[in-house]
VMD Tcl script that draws the C-alpha trace (Angstrom):
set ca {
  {-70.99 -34.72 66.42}
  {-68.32 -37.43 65.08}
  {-65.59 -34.80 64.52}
  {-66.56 -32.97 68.19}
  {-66.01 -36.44 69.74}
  {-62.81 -36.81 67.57}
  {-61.28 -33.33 69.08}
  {-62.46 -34.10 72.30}
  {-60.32 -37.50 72.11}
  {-57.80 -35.38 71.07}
  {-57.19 -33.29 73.52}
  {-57.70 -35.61 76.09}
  {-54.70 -37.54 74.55}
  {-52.72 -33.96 74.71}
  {-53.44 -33.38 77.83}
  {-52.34 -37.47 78.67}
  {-48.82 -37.21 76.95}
  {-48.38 -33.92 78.41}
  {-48.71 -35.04 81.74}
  {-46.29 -38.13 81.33}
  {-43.74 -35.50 80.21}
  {-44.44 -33.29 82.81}
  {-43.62 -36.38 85.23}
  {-40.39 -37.45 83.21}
  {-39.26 -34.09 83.49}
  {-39.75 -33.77 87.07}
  {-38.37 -37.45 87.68}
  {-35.17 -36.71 86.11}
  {-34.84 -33.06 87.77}
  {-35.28 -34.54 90.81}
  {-31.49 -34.68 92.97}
  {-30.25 -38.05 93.38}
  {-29.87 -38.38 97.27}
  {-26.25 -39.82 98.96}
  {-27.01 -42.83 101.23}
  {-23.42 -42.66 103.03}
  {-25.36 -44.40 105.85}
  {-25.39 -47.16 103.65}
  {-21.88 -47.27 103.18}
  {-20.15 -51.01 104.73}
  {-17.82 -51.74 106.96}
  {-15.17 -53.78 105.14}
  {-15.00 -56.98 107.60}
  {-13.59 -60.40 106.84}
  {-17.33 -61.59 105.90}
  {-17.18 -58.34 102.97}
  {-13.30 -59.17 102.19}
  {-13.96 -63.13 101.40}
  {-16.98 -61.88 99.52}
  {-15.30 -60.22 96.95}
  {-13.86 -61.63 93.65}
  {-11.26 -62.93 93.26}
  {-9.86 -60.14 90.58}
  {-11.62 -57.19 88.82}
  {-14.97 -56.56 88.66}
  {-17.78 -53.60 88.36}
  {-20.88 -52.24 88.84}
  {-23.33 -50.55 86.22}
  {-26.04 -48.55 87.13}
  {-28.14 -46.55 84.05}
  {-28.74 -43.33 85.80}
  {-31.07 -40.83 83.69}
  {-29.76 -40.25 80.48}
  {-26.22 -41.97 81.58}
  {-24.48 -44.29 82.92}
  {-22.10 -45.40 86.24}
  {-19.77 -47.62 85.94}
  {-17.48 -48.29 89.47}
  {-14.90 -50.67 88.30}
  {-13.07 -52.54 91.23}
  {-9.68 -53.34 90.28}
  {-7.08 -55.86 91.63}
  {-4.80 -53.52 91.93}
  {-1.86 -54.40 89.15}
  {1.28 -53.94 87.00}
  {0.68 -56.05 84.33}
  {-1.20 -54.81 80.84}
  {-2.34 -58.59 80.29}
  {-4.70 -58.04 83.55}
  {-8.10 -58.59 83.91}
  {-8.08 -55.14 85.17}
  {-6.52 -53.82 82.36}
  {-8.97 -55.55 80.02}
  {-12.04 -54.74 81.89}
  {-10.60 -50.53 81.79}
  {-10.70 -51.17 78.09}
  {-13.61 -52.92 78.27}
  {-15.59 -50.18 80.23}
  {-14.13 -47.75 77.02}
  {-15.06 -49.94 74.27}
  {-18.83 -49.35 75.93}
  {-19.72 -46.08 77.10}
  {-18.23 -42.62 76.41}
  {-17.74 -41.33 79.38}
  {-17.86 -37.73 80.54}
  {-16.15 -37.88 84.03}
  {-13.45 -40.54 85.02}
  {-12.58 -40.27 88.62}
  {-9.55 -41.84 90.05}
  {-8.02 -43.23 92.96}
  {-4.88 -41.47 95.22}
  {-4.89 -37.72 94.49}
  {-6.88 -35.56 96.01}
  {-10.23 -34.04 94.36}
  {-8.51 -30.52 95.71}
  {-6.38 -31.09 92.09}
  {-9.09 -29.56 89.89}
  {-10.33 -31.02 86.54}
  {-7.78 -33.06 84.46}
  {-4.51 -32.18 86.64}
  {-1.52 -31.56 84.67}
  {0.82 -33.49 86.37}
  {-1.63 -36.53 86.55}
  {-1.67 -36.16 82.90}
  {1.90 -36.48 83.19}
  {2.37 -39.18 85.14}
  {0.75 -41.40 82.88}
  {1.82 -40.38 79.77}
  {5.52 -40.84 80.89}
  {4.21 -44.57 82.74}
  {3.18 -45.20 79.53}
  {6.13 -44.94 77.73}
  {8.15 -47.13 80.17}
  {6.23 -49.84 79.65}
  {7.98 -53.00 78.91}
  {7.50 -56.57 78.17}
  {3.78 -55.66 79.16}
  {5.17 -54.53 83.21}
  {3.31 -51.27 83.99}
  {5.14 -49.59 86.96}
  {2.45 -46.71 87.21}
  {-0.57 -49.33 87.95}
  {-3.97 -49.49 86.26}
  {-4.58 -45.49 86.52}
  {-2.83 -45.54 83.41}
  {-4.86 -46.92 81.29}
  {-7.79 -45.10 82.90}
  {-6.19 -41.55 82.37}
  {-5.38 -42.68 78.72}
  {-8.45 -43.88 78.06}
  {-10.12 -40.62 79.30}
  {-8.38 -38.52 77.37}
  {-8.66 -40.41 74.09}
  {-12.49 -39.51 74.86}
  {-11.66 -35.96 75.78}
  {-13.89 -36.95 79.33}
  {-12.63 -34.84 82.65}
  {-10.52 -36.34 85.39}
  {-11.04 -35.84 88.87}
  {-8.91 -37.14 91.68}
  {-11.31 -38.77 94.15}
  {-9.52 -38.76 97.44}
  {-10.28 -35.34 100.24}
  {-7.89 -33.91 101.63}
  {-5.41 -35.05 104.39}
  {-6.20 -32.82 106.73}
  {-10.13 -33.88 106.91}
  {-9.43 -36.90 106.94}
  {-6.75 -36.81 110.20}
  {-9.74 -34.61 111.85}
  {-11.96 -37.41 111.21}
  {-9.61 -40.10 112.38}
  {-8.39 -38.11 115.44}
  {-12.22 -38.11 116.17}
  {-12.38 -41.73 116.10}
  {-9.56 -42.24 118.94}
  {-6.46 -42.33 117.08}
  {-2.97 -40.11 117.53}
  {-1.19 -38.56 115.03}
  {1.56 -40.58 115.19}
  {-0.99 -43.62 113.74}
  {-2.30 -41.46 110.93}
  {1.38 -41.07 109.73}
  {2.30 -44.38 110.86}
  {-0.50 -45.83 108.87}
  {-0.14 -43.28 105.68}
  {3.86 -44.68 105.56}
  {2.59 -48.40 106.40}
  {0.29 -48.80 103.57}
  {3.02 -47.61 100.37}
  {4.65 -51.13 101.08}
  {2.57 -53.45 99.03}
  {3.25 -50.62 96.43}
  {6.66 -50.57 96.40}
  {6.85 -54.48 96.10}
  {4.04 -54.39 93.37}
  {6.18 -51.85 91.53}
  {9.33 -54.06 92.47}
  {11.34 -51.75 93.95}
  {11.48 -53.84 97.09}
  {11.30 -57.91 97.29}
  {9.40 -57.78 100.24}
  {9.52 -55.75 103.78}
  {12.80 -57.28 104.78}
  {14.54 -56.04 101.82}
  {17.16 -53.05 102.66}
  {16.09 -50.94 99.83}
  {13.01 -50.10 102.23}
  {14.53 -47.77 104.64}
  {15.71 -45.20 102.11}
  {11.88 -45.88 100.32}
  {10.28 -45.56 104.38}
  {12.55 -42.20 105.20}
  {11.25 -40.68 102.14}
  {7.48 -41.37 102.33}
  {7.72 -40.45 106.49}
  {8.26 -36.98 105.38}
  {6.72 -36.45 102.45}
  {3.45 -38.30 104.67}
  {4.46 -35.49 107.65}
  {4.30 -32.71 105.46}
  {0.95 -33.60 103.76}
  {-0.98 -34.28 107.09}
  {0.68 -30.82 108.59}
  {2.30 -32.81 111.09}
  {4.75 -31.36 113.50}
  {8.56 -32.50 113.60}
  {8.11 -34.50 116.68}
  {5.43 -36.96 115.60}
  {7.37 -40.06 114.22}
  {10.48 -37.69 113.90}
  {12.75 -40.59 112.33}
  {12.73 -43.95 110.52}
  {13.56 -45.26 114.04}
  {10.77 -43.89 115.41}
  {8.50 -45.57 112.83}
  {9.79 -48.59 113.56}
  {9.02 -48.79 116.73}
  {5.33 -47.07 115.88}
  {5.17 -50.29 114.03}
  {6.67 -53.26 116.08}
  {4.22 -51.76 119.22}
  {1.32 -51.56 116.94}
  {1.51 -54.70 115.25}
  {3.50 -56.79 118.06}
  {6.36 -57.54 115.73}
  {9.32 -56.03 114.13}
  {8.68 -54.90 110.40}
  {10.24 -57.67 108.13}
  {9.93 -60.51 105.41}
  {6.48 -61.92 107.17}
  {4.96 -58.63 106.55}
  {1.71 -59.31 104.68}
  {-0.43 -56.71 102.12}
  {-3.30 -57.17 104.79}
  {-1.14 -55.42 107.58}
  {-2.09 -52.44 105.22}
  {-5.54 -52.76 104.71}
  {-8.57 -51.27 106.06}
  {-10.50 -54.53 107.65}
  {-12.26 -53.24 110.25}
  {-12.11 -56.64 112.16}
  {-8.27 -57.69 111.00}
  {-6.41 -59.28 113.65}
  {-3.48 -56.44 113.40}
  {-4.04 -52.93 114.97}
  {-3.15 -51.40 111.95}
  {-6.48 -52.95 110.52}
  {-8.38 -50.65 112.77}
  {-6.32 -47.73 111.98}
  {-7.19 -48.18 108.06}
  {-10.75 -48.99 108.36}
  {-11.40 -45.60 110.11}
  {-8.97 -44.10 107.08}
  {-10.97 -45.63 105.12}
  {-14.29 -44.17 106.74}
  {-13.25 -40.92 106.09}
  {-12.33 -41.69 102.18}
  {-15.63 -43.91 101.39}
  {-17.94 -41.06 102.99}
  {-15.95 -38.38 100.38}
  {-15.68 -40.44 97.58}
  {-19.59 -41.30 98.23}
  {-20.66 -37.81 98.35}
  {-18.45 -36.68 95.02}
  {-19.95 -39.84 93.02}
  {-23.49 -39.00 93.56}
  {-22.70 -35.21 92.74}
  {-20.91 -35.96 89.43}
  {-24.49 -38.30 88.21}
  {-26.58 -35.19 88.93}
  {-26.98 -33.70 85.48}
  {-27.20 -37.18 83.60}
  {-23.35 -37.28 82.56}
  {-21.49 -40.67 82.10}
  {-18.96 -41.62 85.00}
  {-16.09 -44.08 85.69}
  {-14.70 -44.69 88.60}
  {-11.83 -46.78 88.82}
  {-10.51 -47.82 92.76}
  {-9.34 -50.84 94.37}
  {-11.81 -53.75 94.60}
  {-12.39 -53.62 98.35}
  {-13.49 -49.85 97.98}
  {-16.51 -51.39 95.75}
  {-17.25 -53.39 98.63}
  {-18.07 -50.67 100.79}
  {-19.59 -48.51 97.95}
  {-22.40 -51.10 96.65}
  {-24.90 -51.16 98.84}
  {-24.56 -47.36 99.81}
  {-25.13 -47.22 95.05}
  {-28.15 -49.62 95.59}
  {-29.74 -47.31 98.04}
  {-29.03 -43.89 95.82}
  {-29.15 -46.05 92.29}
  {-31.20 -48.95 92.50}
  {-29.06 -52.07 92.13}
  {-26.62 -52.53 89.07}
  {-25.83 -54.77 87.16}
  {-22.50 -56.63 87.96}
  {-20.20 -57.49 85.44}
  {-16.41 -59.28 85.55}
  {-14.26 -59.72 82.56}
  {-13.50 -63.24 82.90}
  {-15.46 -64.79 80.10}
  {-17.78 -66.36 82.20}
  {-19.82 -63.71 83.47}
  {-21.19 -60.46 82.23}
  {-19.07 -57.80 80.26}
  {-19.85 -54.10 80.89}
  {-21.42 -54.24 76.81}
  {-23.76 -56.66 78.54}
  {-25.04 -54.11 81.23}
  {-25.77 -51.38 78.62}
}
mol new
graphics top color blue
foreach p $ca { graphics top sphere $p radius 0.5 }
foreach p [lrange $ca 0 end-1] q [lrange $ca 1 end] { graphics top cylinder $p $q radius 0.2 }
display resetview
């Protein structure tokens, strides 16, 4: 009677610890859903919300992890952005590493992305990185043999979006040539806007912007014609009061080019969303390093897929990434 009891308690327990793994399995085979609905507009409210330099956002997602670092964009190696990209290494292997300004189109681990930061790398000097923090992130994601993926779309979807939202073509190129100068004086190859080394920089990225948005001749046809794209649009001439926010993406700036970028940036956040999500599917590890604003917009759309994360900054007084893991 004892030992029938016994078996009986048995395989009621069996039957128990099946079912929880039966539920596990199911929970964890069950897709992770976008919430690109979720995504925010980046106003002046979001834009004075955001820390003052890098920060990120870890979410534990099945058997891995997230982590969406936010960097200020920068040149210098003695960053906090460059110390929280090492930071985010030092804690997690990562699979996937997805970066900011080439398009997803690339494929896995492009060559000449590869490239480009191997040869950055070398240049460096007196701890000035002209190639910007996707340095360290490609480095870093090849030292643990993770794949890159560029996390932009492509040009053309995103002028059919824009176009959509009211705007010409000769704003998306406008816009696409606008937003290179707080690049170029990051990367000091201009002072600031008013500095003639511009125009032969300006020429060069008008048509190199034409060709990749499939633009014909006539749109913007010359450096002239930009100009005055700009002074209308902005109700100035281009020069030394130009400011980094002409080239942002607030969606309630007080410059028309504000408006222009926020629907830009629309079109990227609802990609970049999407591609996210789709890389956490089967449990791999993912970083994704872009600009801190992009965060902004990203977080509460992550909240709603994720749950919420936990934040973490690098700046000794708040929590490191090896904190959220």
């Amino acid at each position: 009677m004892i030992r029938t009891q016994r078996c009986i308690r048995q395989l009621r327990l069996r039957r128990f610890f099946s079912a929880i793994l039966i539920f596990l399995s199911a929970c964890s085979s069950t897709p992770l859903e976008p919430a690109p609905e979720a995504l925010a507009a980046f106003t002046s409210e979001l834009r004075d919300m955001q820390p003052e330099d890098a920060f990120a956002s870890v979410h534990q997602v099945r058997s891995g992890y997230l982590v969406w670092l936010g960097a200020k964009h920068s040149t210098r190696s003695d960053s906090f952005t460059f110390s929280l990209i090492e930071d985010a290494y030092a804690a997690i292997e990562f699979d996937i590493v997805i970066v900011e300004g080439c398009p997803t189109s690339w494929g896995p681990t492009p060559q000449r992305l590869v490239e480009y930061a191997e040869e950055a790398a070398a240049s460096e000097e007196d701890g000035f990185q002209s190639g910007g923090e996707i340095v360290p992130t490609i480095l870093g994601a090849l030292k643990q043999e993770a794949t890159i993926f560029c996390g932009e779309p492509e040009d053309a979807d995103v002028k059919l979006r824009v176009t959509a939202a009211g705007f010409s073509d000769a704003d998306i190129l406008g816009f696409y040539t606008l937003r290179s100068i707080p690049q170029w004086i990051r990367e000091r190859r201009v002072d600031d806007a008013a500095d003639l080394r511009i125009d032969a920089l300006l020429a060069e990225e008008l048509e190199k912007n034409r060709s990749r948005l499939a633009l014909d001749a006539d749109v913007l046809p010359s450096l002239k014609d930009w100009r005055v794209w700009y002074s209308e649009t902005n109700a100035k001439p281009l020069g030394a009061d130009f400011t980094t926010e002409e080239a942002g993406p607030l969606s309630d700036g007080r410059f028309r080019s504000n408006a222009i970028g926020a629907a830009i940036s629309k079109a990227r956040a609802a990609f970049l969303h999407e591609l996210v999500i789709s890389k956490l599917q089967n449990g791999d590890s993912v970083l994704v390093v872009f600009g801190a604003s992009h965060l902004m917009i990203h977080q509460p759309a992550l909240d709603v897929s994720l749950g919420e994360g936990c934040r973490a900054l690098t700046d000794g007084r708040n929590r490191r990434i090896a904190d959220c893991v």
